[in-house]
N, CA, C and O of each residue as an XYZ file, in Angstrom:
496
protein
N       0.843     -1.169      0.000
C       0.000      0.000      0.000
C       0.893      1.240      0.000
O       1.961      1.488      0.561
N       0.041      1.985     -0.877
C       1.536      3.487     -1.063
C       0.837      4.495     -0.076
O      -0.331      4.853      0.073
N       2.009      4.800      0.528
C       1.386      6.009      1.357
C       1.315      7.537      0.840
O       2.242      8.226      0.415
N       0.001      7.862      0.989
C      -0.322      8.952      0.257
C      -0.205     10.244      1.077
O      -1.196     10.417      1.788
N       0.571     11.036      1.159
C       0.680     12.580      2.199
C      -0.364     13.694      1.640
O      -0.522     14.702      2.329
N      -0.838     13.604      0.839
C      -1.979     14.471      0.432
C      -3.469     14.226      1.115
O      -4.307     15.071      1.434
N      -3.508     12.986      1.216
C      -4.922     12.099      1.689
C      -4.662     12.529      3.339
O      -5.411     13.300      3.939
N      -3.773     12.052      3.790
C      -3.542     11.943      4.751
C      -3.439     13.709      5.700
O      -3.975     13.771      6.806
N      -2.818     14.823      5.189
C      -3.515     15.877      5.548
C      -4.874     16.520      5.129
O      -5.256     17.561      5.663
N      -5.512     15.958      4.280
C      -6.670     16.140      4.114
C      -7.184     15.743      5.657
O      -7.603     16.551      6.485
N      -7.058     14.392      5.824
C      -7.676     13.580      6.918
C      -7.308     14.661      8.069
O      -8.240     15.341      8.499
N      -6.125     14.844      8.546
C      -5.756     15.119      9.299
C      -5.604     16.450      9.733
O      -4.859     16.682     10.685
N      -6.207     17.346      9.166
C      -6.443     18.713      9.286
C      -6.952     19.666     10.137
O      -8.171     19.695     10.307
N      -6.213     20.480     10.725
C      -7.138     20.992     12.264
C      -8.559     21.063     12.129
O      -9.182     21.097     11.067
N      -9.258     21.095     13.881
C     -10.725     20.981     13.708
C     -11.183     22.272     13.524
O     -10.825     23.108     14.354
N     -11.977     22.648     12.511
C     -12.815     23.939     12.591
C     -13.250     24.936     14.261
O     -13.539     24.552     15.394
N     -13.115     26.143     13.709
C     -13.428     26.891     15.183
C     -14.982     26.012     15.260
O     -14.836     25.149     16.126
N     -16.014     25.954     14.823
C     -17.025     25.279     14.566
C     -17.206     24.103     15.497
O     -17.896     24.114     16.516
N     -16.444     22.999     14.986
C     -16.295     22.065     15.928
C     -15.495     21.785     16.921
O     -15.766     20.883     17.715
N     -14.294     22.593     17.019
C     -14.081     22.698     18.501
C     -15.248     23.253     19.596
O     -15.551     22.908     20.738
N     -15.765     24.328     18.630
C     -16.540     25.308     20.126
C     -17.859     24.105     20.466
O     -18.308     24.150     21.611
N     -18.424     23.125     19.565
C     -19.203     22.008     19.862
C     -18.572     20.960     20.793
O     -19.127     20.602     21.831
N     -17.631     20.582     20.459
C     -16.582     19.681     21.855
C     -16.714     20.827     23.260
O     -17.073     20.457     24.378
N     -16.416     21.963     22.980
C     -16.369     22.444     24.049
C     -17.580     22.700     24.881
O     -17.559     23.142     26.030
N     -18.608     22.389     24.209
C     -20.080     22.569     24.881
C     -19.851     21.469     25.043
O     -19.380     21.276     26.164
N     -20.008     20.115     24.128
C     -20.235     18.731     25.049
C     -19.176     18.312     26.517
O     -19.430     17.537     27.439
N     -18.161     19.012     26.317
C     -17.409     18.860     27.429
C     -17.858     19.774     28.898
O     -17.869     19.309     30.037
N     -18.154     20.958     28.560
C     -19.524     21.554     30.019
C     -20.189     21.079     30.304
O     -20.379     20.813     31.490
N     -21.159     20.584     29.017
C     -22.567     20.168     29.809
C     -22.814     18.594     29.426
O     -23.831     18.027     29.028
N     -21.377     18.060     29.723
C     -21.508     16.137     29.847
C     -22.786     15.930     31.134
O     -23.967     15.745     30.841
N     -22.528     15.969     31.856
C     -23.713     15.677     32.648
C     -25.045     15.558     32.599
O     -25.619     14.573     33.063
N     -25.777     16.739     31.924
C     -26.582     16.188     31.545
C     -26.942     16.174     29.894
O     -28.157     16.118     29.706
N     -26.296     16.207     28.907
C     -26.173     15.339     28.040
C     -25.856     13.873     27.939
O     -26.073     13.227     26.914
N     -25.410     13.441     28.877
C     -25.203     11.949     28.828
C     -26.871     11.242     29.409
O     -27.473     10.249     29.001
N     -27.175     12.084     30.328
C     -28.596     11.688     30.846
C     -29.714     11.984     29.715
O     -30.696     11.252     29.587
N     -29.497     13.049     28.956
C     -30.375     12.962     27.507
C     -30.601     11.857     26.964
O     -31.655     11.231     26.859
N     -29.198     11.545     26.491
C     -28.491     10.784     25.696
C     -29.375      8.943     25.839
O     -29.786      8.139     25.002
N     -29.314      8.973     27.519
C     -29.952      7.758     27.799
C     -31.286      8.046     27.843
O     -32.043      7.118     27.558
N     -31.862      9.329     28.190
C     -33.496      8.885     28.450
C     -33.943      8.385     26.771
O     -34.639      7.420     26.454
N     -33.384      9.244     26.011
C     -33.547      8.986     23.947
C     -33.377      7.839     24.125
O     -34.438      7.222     24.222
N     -32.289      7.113     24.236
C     -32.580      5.968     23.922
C     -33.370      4.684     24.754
O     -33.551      3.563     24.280
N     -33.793      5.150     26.130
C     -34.727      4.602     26.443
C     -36.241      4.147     25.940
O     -36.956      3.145     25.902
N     -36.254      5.654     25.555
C     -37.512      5.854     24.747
C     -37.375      5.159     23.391
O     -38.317      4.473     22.997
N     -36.098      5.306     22.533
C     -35.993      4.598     21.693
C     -36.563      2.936     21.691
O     -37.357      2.317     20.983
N     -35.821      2.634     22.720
C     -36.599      1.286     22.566
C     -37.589      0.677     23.236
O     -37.763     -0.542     23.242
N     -38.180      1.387     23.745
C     -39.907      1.700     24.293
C     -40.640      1.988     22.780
O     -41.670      1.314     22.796
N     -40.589      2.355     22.121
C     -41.019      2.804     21.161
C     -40.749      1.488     19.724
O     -41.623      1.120     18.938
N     -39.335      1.031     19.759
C     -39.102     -0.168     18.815
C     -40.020     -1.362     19.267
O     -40.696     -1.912     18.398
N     -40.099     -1.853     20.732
C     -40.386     -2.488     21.537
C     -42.008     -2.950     21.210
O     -42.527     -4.057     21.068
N     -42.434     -1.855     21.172
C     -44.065     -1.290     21.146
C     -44.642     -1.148     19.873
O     -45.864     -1.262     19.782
N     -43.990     -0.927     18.913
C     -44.174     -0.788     17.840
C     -44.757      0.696     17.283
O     -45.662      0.768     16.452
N     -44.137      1.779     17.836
C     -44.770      2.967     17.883
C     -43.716      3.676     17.216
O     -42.504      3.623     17.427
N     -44.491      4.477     16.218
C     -43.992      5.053     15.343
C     -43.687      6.526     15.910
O     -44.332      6.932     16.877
N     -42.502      7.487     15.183
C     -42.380      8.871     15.693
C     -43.283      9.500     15.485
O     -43.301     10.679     15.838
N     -44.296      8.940     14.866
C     -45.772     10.151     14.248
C     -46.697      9.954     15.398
O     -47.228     10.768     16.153
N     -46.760      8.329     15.315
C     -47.717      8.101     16.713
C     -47.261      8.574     17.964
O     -48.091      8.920     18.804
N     -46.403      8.617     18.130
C     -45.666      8.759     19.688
C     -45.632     10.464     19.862
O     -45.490     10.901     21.004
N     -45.767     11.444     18.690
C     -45.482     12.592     18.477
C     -47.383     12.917     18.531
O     -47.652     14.056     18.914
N     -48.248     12.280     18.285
C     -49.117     12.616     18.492
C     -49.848     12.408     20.052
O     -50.624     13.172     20.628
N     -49.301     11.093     20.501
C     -49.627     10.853     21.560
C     -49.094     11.805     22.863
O     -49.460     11.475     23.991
N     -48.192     13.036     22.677
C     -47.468     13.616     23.147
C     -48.304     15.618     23.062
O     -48.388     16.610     23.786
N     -48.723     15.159     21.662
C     -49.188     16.654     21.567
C     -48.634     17.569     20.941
O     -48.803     18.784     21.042
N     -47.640     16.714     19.969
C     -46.381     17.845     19.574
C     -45.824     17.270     18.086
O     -46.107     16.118     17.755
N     -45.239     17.899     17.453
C     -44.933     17.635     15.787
C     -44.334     16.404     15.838
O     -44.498     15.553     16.712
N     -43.687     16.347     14.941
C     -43.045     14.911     14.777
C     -41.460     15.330     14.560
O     -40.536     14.526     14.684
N     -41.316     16.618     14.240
C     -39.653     17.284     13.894
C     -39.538     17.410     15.906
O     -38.572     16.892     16.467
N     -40.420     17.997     16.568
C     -40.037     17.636     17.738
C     -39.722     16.880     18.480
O     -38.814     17.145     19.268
N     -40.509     15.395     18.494
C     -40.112     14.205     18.529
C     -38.355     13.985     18.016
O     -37.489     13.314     18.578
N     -38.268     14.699     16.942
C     -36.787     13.748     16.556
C     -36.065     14.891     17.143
O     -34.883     14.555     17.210
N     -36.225     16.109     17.608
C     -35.468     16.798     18.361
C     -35.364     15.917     19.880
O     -34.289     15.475     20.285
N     -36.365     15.789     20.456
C     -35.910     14.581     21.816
C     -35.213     13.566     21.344
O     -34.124     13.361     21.881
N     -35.507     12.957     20.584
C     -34.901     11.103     20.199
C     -33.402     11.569     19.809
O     -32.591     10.759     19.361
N     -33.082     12.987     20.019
C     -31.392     13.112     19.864
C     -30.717     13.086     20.855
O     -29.502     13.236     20.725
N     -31.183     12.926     21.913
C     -30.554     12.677     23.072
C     -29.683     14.028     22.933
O     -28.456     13.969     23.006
N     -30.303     15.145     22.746
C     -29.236     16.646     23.033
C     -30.236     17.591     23.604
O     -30.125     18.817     23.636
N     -31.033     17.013     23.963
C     -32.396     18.264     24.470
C     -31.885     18.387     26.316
O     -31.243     17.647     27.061
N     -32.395     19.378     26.440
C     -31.957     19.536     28.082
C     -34.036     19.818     28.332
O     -34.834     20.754     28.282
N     -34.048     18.452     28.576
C     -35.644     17.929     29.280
C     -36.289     18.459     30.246
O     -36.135     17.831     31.293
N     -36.784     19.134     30.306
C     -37.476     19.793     32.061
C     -38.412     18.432     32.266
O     -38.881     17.511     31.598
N     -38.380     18.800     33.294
C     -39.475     17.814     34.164
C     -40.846     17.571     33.956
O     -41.585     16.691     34.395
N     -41.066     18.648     33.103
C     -42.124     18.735     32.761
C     -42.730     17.894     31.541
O     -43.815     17.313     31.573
N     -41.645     17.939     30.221
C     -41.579     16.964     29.230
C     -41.377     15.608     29.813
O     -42.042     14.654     29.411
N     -40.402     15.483     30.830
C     -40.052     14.201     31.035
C     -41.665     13.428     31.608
O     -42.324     12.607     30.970
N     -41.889     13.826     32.558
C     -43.548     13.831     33.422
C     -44.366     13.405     31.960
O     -44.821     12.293     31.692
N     -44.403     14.499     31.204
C     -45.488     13.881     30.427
C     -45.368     12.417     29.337
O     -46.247     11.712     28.843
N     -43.750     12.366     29.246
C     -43.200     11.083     28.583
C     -43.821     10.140     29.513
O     -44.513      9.185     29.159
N     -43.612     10.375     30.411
C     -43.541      8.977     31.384
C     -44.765      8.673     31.579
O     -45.017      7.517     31.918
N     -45.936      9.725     31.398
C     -47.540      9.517     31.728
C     -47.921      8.789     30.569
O     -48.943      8.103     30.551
N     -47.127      8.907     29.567
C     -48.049      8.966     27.938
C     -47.472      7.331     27.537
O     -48.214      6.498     27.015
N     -46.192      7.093     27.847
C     -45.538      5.404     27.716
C     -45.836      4.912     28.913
O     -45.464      3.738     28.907
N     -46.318      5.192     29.955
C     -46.445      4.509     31.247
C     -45.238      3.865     31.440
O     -45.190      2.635     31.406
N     -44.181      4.595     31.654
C     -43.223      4.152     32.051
C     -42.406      5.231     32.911
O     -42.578      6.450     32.916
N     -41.223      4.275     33.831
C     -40.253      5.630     34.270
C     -38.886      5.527     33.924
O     -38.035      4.638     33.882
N     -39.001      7.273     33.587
C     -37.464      7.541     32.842
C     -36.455      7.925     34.170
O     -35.240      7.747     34.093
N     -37.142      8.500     35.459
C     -36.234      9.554     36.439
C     -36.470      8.554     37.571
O     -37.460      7.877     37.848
N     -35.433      8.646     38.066
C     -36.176      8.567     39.861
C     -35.831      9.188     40.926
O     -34.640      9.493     40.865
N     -36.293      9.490     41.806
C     -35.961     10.158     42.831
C     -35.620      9.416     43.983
O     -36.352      8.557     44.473
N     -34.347      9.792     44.483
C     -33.746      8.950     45.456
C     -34.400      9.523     46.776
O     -34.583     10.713     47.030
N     -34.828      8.040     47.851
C     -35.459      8.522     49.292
C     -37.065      8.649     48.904
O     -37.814      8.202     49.773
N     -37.804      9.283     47.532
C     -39.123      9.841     47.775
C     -39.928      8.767     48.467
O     -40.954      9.218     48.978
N     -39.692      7.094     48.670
C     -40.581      6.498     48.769
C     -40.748      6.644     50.369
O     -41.775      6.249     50.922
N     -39.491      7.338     51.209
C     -39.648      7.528     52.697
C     -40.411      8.931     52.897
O     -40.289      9.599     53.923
N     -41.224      9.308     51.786
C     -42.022     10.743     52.236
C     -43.749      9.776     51.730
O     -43.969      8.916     50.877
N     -44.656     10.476     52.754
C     -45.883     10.299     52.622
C     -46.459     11.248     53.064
O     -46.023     11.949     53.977
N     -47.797     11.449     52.330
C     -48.443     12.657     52.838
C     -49.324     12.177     53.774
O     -49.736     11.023     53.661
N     -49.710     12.940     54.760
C     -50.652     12.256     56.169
C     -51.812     12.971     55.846
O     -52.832     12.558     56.397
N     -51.977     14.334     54.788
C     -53.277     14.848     54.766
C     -53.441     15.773     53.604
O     -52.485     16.134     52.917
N     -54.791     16.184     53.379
C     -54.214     16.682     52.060
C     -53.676     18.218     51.861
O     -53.969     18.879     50.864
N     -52.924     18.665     52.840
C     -52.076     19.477     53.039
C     -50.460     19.181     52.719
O     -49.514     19.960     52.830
N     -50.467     18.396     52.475
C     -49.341     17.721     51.900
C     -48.046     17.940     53.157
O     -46.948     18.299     52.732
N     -48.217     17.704     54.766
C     -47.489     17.585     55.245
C     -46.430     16.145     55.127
O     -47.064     15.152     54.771
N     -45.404     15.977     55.295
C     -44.451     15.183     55.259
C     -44.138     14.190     56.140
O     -43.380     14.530     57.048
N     -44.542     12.960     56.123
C     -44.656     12.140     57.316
C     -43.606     11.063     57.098
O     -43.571     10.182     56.239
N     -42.727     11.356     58.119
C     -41.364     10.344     58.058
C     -41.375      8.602     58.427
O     -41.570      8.040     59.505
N     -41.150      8.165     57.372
C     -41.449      6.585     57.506
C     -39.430      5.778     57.554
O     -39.151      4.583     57.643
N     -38.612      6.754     57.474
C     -37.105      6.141     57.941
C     -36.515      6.761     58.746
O     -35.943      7.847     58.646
N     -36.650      5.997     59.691
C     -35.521      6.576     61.045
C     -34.381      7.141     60.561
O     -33.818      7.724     61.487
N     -33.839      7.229     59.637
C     -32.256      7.366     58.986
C     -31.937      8.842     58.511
O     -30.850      9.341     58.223
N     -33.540      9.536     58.518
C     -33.690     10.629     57.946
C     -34.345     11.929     59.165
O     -35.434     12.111     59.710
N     -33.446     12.399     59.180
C     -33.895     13.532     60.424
C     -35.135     14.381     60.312
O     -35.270     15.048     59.286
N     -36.163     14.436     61.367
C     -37.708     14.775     61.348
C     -37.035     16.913     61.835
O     -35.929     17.434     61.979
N     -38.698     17.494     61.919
C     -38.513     18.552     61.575
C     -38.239     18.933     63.784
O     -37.876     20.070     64.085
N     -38.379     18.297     64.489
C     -37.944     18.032     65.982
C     -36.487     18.354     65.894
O     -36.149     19.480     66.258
N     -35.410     17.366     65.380
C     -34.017     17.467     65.472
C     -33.565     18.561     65.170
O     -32.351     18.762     65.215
């Protein structure tokens, strides 16, 4: 095989201001892009799984279908609010909250009634 130096700085050519300044966002906001990253493909295969199409799933949601493939990129920064309604609409869960199952409400004032000793009451 002949080695070609033309090909090879082609290949090898610095990265555009462009795509550096994109590395440099995925490198800030890894955290929760990686959590995007997985709820998409959760949903992804909730959706392969199920047999539900981006039109159906985009209707079942309330929202276009170019929006849909804006979530299924796993680059959206999700409020709770989208996520909530994902999870109502697939009956499934994408989040969880660590501890919530040691909170109960005692009335419908929504006071906080401690069910783990492990967790300090509003006394201490």
């Amino acid at each position: 095989m002949k080695f070609n130096l033309e090909r090879l700085k082609e290949v090898a050519k610095p990265a555009s201001a462009e795509a550096l300044a994109e590395a440099e966002y995925r490198k800030k906001n890894w955290d929760w892009l990686e959590k995007s990253a997985l709820i998409a493909l959760d949903i992804h295969a909730y959706l392969r799984k199920n047999d539900i199409t981006k039109q159906e799933f985009a209707k079942m949601l309330g929202v276009t279908p170019a929006q849909v493939t804006k979530l299924l990129s796993g680059k959206e920064n999700l409020g709770l609010k989208t996520i909530s309604k994902i999870e109502s609409v697939l009956q499934m869960d994408l989040v969880s909250i660590p501890n919530f199952e040691h909170y109960y409400t005692t009335s419908y004032n929504m006071e906080p009634m401690l069910v783990n000793e492990d967790i300090p009451s509003k006394e201490d």
